[in-house]
C-alpha positions as CSV (number, residue, x, y, z in Angstrom):
1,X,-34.2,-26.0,-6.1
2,X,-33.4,-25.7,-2.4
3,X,-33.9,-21.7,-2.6
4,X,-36.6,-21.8,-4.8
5,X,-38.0,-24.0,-2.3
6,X,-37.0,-21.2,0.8
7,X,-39.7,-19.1,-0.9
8,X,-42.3,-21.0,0.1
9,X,-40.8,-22.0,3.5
10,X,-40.0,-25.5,3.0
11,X,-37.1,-26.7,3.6
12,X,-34.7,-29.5,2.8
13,X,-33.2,-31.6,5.9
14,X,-30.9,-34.4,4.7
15,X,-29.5,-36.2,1.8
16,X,-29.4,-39.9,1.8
17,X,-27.9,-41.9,-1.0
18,X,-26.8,-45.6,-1.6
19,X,-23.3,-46.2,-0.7
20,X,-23.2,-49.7,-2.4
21,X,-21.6,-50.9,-5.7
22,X,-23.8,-50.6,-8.9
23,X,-23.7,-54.3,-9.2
24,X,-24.3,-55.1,-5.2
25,X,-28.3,-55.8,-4.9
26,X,-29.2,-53.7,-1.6
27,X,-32.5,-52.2,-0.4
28,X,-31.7,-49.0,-1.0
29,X,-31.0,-49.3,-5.2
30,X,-33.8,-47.8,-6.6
31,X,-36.3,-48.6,-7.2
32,X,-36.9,-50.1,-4.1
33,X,-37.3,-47.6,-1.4
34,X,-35.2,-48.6,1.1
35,X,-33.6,-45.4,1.8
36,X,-37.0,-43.5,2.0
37,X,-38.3,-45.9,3.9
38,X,-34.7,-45.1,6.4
39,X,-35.2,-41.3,6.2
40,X,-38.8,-41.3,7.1
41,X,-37.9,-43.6,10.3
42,X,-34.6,-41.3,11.3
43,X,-37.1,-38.5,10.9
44,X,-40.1,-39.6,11.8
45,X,-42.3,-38.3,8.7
46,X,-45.3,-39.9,7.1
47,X,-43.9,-41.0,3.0
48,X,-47.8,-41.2,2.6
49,X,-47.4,-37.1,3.0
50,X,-44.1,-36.4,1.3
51,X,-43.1,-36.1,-2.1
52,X,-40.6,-37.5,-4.1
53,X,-39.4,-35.4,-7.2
54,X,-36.9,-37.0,-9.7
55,X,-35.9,-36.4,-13.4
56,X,-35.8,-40.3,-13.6
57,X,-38.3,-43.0,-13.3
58,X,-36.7,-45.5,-10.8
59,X,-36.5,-42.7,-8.7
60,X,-40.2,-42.2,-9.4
61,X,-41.2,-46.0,-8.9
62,X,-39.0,-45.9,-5.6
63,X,-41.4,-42.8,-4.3
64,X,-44.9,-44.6,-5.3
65,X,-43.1,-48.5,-3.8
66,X,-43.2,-45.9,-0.8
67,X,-46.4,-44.2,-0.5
68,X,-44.9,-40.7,-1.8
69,X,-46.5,-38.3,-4.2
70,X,-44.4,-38.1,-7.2
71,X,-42.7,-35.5,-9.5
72,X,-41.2,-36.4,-12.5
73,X,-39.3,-33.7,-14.1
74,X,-39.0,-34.0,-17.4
75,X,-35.5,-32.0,-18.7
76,X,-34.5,-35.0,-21.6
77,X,-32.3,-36.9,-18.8
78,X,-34.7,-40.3,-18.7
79,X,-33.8,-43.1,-21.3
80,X,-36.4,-45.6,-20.5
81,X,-39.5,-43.9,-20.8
82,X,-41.6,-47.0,-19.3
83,X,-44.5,-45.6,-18.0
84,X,-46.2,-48.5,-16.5
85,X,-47.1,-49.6,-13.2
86,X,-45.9,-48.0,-10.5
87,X,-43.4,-45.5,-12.9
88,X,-46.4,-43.9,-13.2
89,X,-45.5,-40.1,-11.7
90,X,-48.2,-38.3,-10.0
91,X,-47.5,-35.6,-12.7
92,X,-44.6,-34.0,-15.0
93,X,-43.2,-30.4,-14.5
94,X,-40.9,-29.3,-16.7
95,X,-39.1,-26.9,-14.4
96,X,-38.6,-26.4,-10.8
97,X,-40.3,-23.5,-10.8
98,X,-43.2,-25.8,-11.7
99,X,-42.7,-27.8,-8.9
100,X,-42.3,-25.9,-6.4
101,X,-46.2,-24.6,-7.5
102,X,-47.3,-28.3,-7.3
103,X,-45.8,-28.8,-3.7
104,X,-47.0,-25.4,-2.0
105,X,-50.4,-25.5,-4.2
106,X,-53.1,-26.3,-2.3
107,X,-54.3,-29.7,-1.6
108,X,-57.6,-29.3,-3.5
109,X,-55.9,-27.8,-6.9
110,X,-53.5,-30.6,-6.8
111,X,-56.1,-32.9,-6.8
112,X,-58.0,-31.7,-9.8
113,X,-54.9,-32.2,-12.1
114,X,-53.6,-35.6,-10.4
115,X,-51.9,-37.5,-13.4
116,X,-52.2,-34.7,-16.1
117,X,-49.1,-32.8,-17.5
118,X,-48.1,-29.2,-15.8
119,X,-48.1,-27.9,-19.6
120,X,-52.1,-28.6,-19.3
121,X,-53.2,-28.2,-16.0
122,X,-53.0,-24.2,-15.2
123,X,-50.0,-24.2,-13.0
């Protein structure tokens, strides 16, 4: 992802990940969005303009609980496909590839297929 990314000149410039015990109840176990909420301040980026892609959909809830556009992609790892509320991705890609053409697209062609399925939108 991060090279396929390098194409297109964006870049990645941390990681951040909860430290804490599965059963420890912490801001930053998604879904809440405590740690996007950290790396936009130690950054000092808008979430409202960032995205957040995951292959899962507490990662996905986490990103919309934060103002991010979403990417959900879909390679059979999810086993609770609730998609309710704020699970809801902004759409599904089915490769990085796919992705990638979402995030560097422009911001008018993402807005024509916001919600729909890459598989139907002409990406």
């Amino acid at each position: 992802l991060y090279e396929l990314l390098l194409e297109h000149g964006i870049s990645i410039s941390a990681f951040y990940f909860c430290p804490h015990l599965s059963s420890t109840r912490c801001a930053c176990k998604k879904p809440l969005p405590g740690l996007l909420r950290a790396a936009s301040e130690d950054m000092g980026f808008a979430l409202e303009e960032s995205w957040l892609v995951s292959d899962t959909l507490d990662d996905i809830e986490a990103g919309n609980h934060a103002g991010c556009s979403s990417l959900l992609l879909d390679i059979g790892t999810e086993s609770e496909w609730d998609l309710s509320g704020a699970r809801v991705p902004f759409m599904t890609c089915t490769s990085h590839r796919q992705i990638v053409d979402v995030i560097s697209a422009p911001f008018e062609r993402r807005l024509f297929v916001e919600g729909d399925s890459l598989s139907s939108s002409g990406f």
